[in-house]
Structure formats: structure tokens, C-alpha cells
ZADO-1210 file (C-alpha; in nm, 4 decimals, padded with zeros to 6 digits):
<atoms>
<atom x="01.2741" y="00.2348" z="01.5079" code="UNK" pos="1"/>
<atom x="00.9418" y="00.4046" z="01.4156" code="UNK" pos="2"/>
<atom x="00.8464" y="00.6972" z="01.5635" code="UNK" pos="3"/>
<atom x="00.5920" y="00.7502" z="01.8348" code="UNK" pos="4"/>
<atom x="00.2273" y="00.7334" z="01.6488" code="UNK" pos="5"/>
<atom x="00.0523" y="01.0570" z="01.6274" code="UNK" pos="6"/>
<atom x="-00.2594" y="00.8828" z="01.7713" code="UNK" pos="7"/>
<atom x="-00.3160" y="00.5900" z="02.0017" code="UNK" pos="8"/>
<atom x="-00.3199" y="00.3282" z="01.7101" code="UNK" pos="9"/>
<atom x="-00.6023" y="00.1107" z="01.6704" code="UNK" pos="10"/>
<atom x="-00.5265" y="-00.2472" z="01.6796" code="UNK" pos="11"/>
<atom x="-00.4936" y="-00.2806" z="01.2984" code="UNK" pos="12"/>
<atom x="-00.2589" y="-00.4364" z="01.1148" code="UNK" pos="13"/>
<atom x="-00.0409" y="-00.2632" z="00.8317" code="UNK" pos="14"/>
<atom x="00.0984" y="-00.4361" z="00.5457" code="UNK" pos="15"/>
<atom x="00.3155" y="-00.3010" z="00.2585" code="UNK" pos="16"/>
<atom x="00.3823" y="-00.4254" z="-00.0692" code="UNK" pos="17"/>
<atom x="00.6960" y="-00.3385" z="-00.2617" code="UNK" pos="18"/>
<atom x="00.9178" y="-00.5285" z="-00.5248" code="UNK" pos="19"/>
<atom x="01.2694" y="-00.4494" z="-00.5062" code="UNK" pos="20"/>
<atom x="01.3824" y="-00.1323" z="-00.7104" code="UNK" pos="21"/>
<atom x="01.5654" y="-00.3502" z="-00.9590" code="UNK" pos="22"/>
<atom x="01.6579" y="-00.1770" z="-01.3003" code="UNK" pos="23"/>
<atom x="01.4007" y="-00.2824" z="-01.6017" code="UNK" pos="24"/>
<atom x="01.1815" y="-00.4438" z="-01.2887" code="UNK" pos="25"/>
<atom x="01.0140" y="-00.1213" z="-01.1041" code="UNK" pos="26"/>
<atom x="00.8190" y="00.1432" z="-01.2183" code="UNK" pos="27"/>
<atom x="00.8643" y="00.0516" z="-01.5552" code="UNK" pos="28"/>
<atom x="00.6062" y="00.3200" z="-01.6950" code="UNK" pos="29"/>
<atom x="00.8692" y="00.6240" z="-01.5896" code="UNK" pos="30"/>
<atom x="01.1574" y="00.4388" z="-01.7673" code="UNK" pos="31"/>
<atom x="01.0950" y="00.6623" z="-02.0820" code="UNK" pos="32"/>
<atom x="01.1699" y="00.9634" z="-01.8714" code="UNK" pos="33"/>
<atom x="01.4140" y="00.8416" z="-01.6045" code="UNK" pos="34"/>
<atom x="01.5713" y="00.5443" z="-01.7691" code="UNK" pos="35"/>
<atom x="01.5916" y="00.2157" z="-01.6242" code="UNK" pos="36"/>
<atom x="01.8146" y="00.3349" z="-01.3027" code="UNK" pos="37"/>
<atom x="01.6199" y="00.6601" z="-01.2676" code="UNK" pos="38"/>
<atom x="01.3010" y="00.4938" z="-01.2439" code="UNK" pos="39"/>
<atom x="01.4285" y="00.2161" z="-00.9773" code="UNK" pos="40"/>
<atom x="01.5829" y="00.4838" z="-00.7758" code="UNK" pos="41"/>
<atom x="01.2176" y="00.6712" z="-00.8314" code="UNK" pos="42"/>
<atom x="01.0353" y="00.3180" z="-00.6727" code="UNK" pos="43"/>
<atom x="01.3640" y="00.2955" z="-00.4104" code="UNK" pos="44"/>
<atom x="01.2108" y="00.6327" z="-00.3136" code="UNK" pos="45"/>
<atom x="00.8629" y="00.5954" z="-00.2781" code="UNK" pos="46"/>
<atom x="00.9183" y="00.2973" z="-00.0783" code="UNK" pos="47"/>
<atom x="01.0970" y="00.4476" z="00.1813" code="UNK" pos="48"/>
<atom x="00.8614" y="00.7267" z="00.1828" code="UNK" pos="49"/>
<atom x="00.5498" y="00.4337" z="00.1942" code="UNK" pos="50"/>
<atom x="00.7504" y="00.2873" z="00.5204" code="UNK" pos="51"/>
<atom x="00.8454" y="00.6160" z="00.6922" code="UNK" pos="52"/>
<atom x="00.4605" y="00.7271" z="00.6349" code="UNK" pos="53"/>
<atom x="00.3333" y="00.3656" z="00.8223" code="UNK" pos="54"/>
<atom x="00.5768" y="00.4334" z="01.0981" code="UNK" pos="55"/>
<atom x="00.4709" y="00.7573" z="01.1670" code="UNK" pos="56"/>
<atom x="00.1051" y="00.6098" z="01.2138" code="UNK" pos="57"/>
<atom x="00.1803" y="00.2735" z="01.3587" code="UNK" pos="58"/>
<atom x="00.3724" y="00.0789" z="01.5980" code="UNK" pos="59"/>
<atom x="00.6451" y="-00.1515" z="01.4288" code="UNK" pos="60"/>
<atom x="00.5057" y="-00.4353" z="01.5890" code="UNK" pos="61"/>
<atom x="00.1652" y="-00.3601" z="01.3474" code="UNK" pos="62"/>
<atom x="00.3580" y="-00.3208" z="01.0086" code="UNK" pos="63"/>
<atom x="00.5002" y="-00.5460" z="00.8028" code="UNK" pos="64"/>
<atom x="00.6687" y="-00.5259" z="00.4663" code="UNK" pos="65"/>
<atom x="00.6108" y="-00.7498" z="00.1992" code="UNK" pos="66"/>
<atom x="00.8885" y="-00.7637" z="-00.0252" code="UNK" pos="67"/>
<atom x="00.9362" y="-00.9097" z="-00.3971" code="UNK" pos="68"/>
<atom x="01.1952" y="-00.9473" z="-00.6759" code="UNK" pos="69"/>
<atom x="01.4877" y="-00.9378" z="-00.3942" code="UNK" pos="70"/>
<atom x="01.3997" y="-01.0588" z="-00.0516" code="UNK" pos="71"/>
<atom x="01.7166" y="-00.9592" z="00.1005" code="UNK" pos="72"/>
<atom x="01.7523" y="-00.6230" z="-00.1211" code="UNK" pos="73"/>
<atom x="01.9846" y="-00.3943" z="00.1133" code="UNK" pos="74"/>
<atom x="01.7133" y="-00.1243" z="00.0810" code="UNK" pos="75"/>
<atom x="01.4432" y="-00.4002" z="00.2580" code="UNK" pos="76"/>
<atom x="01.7276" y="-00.4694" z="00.5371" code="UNK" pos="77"/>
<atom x="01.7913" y="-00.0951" z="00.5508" code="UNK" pos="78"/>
<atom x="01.4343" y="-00.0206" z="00.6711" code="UNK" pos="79"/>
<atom x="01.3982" y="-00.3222" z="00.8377" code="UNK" pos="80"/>
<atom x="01.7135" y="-00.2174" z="01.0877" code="UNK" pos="81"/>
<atom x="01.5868" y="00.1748" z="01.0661" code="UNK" pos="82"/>
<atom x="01.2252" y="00.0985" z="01.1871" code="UNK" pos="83"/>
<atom x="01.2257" y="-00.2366" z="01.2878" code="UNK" pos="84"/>
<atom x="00.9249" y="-00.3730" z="01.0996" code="UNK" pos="85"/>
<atom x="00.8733" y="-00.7141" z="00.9957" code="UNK" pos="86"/>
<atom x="00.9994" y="-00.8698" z="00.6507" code="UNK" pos="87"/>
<atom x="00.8190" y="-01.0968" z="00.4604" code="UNK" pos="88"/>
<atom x="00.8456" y="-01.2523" z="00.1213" code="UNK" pos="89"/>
<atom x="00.5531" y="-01.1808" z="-00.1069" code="UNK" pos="90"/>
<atom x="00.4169" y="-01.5310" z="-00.2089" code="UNK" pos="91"/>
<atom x="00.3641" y="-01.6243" z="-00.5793" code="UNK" pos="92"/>
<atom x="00.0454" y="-01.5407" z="-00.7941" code="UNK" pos="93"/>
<atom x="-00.1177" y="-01.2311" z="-00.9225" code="UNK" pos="94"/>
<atom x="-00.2007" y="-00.8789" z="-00.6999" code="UNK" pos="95"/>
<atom x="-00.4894" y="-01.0017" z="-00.5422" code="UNK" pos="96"/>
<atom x="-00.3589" y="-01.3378" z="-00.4305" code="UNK" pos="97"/>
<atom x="-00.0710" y="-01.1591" z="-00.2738" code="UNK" pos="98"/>
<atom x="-00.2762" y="-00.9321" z="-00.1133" code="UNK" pos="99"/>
<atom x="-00.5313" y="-01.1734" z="00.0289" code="UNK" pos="100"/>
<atom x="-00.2174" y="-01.3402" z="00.2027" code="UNK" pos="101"/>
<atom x="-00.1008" y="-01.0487" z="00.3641" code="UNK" pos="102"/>
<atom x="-00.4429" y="-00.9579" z="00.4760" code="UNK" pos="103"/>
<atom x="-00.4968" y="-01.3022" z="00.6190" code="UNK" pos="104"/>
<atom x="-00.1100" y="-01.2983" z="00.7858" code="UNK" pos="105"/>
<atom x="-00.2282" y="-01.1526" z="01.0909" code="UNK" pos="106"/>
<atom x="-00.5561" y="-01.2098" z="01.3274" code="UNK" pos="107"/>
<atom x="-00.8210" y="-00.9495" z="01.3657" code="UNK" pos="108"/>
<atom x="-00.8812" y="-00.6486" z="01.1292" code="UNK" pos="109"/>
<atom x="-00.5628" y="-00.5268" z="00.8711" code="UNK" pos="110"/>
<atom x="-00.5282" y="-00.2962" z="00.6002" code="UNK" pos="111"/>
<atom x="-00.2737" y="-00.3715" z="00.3128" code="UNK" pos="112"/>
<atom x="-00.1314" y="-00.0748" z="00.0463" code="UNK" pos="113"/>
<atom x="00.1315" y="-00.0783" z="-00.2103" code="UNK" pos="114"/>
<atom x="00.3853" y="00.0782" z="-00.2003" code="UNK" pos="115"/>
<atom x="00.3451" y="00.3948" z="-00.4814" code="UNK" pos="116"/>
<atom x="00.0765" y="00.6225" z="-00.3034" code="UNK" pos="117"/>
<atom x="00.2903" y="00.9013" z="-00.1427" code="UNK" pos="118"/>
<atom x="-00.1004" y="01.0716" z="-00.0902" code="UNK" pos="119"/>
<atom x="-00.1969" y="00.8465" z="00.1561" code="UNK" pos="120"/>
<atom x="-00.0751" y="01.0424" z="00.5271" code="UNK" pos="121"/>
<atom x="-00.0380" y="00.9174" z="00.8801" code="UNK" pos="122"/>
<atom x="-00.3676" y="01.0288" z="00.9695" code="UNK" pos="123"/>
<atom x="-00.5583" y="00.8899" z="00.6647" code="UNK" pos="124"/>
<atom x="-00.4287" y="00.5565" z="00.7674" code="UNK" pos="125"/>
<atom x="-00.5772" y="00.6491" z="01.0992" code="UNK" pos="126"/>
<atom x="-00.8967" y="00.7009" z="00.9997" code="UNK" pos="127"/>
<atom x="-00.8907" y="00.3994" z="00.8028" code="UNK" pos="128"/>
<atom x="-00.8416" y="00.1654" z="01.0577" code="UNK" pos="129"/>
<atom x="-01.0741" y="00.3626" z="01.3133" code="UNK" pos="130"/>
<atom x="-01.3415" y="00.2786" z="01.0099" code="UNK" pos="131"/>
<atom x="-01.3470" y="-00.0788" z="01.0392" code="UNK" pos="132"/>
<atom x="-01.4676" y="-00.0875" z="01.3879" code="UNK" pos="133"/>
<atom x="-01.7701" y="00.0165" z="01.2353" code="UNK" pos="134"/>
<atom x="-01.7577" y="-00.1329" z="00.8391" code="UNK" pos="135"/>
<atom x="-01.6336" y="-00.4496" z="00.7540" code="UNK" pos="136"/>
<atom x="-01.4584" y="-00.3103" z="00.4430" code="UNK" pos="137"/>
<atom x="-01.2364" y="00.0536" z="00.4028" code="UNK" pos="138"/>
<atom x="-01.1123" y="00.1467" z="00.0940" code="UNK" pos="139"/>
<atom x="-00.9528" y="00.4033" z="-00.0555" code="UNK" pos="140"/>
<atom x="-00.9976" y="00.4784" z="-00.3712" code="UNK" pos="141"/>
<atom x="-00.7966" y="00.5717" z="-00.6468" code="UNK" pos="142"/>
<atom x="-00.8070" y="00.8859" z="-00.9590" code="UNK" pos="143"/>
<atom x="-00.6986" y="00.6041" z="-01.2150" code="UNK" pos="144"/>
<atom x="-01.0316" y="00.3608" z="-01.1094" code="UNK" pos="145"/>
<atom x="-00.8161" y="00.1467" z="-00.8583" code="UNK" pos="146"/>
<atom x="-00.7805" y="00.1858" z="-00.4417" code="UNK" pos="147"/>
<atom x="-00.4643" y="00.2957" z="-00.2951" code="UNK" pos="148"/>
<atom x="-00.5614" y="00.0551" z="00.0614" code="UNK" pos="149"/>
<atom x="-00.7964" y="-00.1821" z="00.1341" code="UNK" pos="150"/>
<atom x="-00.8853" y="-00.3141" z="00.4691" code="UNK" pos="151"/>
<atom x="-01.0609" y="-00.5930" z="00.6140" code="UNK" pos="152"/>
<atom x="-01.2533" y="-00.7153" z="00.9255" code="UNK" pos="153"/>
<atom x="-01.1707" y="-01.0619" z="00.7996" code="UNK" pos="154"/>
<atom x="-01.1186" y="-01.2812" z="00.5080" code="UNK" pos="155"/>
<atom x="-01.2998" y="-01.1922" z="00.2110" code="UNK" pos="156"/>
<atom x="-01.1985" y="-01.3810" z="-00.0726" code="UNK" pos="157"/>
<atom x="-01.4729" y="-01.2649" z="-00.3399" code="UNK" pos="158"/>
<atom x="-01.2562" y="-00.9409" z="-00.3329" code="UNK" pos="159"/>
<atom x="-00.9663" y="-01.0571" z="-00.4814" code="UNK" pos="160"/>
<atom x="-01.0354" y="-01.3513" z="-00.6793" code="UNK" pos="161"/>
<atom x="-01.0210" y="-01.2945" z="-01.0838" code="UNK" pos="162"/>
<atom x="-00.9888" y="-00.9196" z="-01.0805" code="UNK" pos="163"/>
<atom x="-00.9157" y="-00.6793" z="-01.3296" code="UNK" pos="164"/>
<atom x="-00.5818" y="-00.6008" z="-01.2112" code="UNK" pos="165"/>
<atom x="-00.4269" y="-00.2848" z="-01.3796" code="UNK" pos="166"/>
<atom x="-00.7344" y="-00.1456" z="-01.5314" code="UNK" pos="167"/>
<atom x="-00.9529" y="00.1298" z="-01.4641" code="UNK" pos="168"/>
<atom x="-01.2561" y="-00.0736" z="-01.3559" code="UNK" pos="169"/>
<atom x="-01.0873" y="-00.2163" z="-01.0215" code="UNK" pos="170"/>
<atom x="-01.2834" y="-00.0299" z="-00.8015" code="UNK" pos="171"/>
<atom x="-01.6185" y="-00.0411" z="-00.9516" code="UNK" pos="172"/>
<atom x="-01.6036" y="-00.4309" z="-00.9560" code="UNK" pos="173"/>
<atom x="-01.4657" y="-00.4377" z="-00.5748" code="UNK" pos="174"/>
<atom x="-01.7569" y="-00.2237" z="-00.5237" code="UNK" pos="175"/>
<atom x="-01.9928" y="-00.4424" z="-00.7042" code="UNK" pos="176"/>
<atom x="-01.9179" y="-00.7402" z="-00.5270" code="UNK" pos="177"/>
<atom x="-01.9407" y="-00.5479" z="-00.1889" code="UNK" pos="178"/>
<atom x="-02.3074" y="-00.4862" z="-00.2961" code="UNK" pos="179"/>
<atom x="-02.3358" y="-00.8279" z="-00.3913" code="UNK" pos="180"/>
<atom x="-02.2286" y="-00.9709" z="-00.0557" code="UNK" pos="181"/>
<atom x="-02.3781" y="-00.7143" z="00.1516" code="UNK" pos="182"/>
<atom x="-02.0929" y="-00.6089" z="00.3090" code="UNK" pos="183"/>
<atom x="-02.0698" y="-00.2667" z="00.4567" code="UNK" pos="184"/>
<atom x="-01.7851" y="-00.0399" z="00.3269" code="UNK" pos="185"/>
<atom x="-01.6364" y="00.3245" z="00.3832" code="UNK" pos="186"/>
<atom x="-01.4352" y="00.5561" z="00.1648" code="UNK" pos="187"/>
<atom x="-01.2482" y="00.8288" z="00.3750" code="UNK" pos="188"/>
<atom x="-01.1057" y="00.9614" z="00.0945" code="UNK" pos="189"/>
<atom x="-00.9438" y="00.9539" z="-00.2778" code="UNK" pos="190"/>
<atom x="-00.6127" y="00.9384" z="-00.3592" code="UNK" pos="191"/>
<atom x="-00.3764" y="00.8770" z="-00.6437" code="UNK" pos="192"/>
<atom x="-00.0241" y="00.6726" z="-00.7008" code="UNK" pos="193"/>
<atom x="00.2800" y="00.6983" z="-00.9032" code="UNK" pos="194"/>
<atom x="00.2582" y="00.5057" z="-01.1904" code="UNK" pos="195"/>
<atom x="00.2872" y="00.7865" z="-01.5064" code="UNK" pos="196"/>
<atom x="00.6193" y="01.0675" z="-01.5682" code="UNK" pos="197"/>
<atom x="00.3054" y="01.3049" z="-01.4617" code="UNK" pos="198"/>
<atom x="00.2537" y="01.1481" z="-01.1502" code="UNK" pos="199"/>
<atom x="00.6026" y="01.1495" z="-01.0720" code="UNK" pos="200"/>
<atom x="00.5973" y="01.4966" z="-01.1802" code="UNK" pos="201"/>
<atom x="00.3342" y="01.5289" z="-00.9307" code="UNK" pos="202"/>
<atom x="00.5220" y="01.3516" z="-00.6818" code="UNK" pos="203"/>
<atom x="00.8024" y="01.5862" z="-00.6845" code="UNK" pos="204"/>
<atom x="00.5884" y="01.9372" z="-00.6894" code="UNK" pos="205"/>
<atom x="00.4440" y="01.8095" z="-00.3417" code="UNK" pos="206"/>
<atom x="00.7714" y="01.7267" z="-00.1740" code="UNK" pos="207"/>
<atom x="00.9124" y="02.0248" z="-00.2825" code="UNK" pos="208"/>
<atom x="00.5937" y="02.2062" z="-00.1057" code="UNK" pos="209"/>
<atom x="00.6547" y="01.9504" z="00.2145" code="UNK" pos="210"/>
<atom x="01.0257" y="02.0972" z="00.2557" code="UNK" pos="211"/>
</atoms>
């Protein structure tokens, strides 16, 4: 099961992306370094560490994981028994389509992240959700011109319609729009994912310093 929050949890929901660490399917960037298996044991990794991070900030009954490539992939039914989050199947179409639907999943405010961002921490998630009492958008954005999280008060579909997934100018288009919409947004922080060797590289130098 997860373990006890370190703060009373606002009433946000958490959703999770992740494809199943399939070999030649995940974290395809790091297979010149770790091979195929090495780099879907890498993404096998920082999913667990995505989940165990949720369920340190959040009740099991506000996360759910979204899962792709291989629904029933043992490691999806492994955390599902350990922490006993939801499973869902990712529905078909392109990032923001996906993400829209998990946003839109639950009633009231939610937050959705993917599942390579080992920078984001318990309490950053905290603060995320205590900011959209007060913004209708929270974002965190990334070093490589993406966000690691988004949240929402409600559905925004401007956001994630015919985006630049992948490239550098995600977040100054998300912010654009925001602007154009007049919605309010807040940025606790910046963070970065593992998507490059050196950000695996990365990866490993902070564990180490977390042990």
C-alpha cells in the first residue's frame, strides 16, 4: 500500500503515464549506451521510482497509473498489488490526447506527469496541488523546453490540442495559449527528465547521493 502522505493531501488527483519497459519500445534514446534491455530495465526503474514518489505524497485512492504498450505488464500488476493504485489503459492518440483523458478521468482539480522525472519530490507534488486552489493552471517546467506535470482546475482543451510534442518549444506555446485564454498559471519550480545517456548519468549520481 502507499505510505502515509507527508502532508494532509489536498484533494487532487494524480495520474501517471508509463509505457511498459518493453525492449526496442522504452527509452529508446539510452539504447546506444545500455542496449535495448539496459534501457527498458532503465524505464522499468524510473517507473517504480515515479510510483513510489506519488505514494509517498498521496493517498492510493488519488493516483492512478496509466499504462501503455502492455496493460497487464507484471511490473504494472507489481505496483498495482505493492501500493494499491488504480490501473488504467492509456487510450489511443498522441501525448496530449492521452493526457487530456487522464486529466478529465476524475472530477475536480488533477495533475498528470510522466513517468521519467525522478526530480519531481513528494513535496513538490504538494505544492503543486496546494497551487491550484489559487491558479487554474500549475506547471512545471522542464530544462529541455517541456513541463515535467501539468495540472488543471478543469478541462482545458486549447492546452493539448496540436502541440509540438517532443520539441523544445512545448512550454513556451502552453504558455502562450495560457496568455491567450487568460488563464492564471504557477510555476513552483524547474525540473528535468531522463531522456539522454547524460540524464541517466544524472539520474544515477543523485541516487547514489540519496543512499
Amino acid at each position: 500500500m502507499c505510505a502515509e502522505p507527508l502532508l494532509t493531501c489536498p484533494p487532487v488527483a494524480l495520474h501517471l503515464l508509463a509505457k511498459a519497459p518493453l525492449p526496442g519500445h522504452a527509452k529508446t534514446r539510452l539504447i546506444p549506451r545500455l542496449g535495448k534491455l539496459g534501457a527498458a530495465d532503465a524505464h522499468a526503474e524510473l517507473v517504480r521510482a515515479c510510483v513510489a514518489t506519488a505514494c509517498r505524497a498521496f493517498p492510493p485512492h488519488q493516483v492512478t497509473l496509466w499504462t501503455a504498450l502492455e496493460h497487464e505488464h507484471p511490473l504494472f500488476i507489481a505496483l498495482h498489488q505493492q501500493y494499491g493504485i488504480a490501473l488504467k489503459p492509456q487510450p489511443e492518440g498522441d501525448l496530449g490526447a492521452r493526457m487530456r483523458h487522464a486529466l478529465s478521468a476524475t472530477p475536480g482539480p488533477a495533475m498528470v506527469v510522466g513517468s521519467d522525472c525522478p526530480s519531481i519530490t513528494p513535496a513538490l507534488l504538494h505544492l503543486c496541488a496546494a497551487q491550484l486552489a489559487d491558479h487554474q493552471v500549475v506547471m512545471l517546467p522542464a530544462e529541455d523546453g517541456g513541463y515535467g506535470l501539468i495540472g488543471t482546475q478543469e478541462d482545458t482543451p486549447t492546452l493539448f490540442r496540436d502541440m509540438p510534442w517532443g520539441s523544445e518549444h512545448v512550454l513556451a506555446e502552453t504558455r502562450a495559449r495560457l496568455t491567450a485564454c487568460g488563464l492564471t498559471a504557477a510555476y513552483p519550480a524547474t525540473v528535468w527528465d531522463v531522456d539522454r545517456p547524460e540524464d541517466w548519468q544524472r539520474w544515477q549520481r543523485l541516487r547514489r547521493l540519496q543512499t
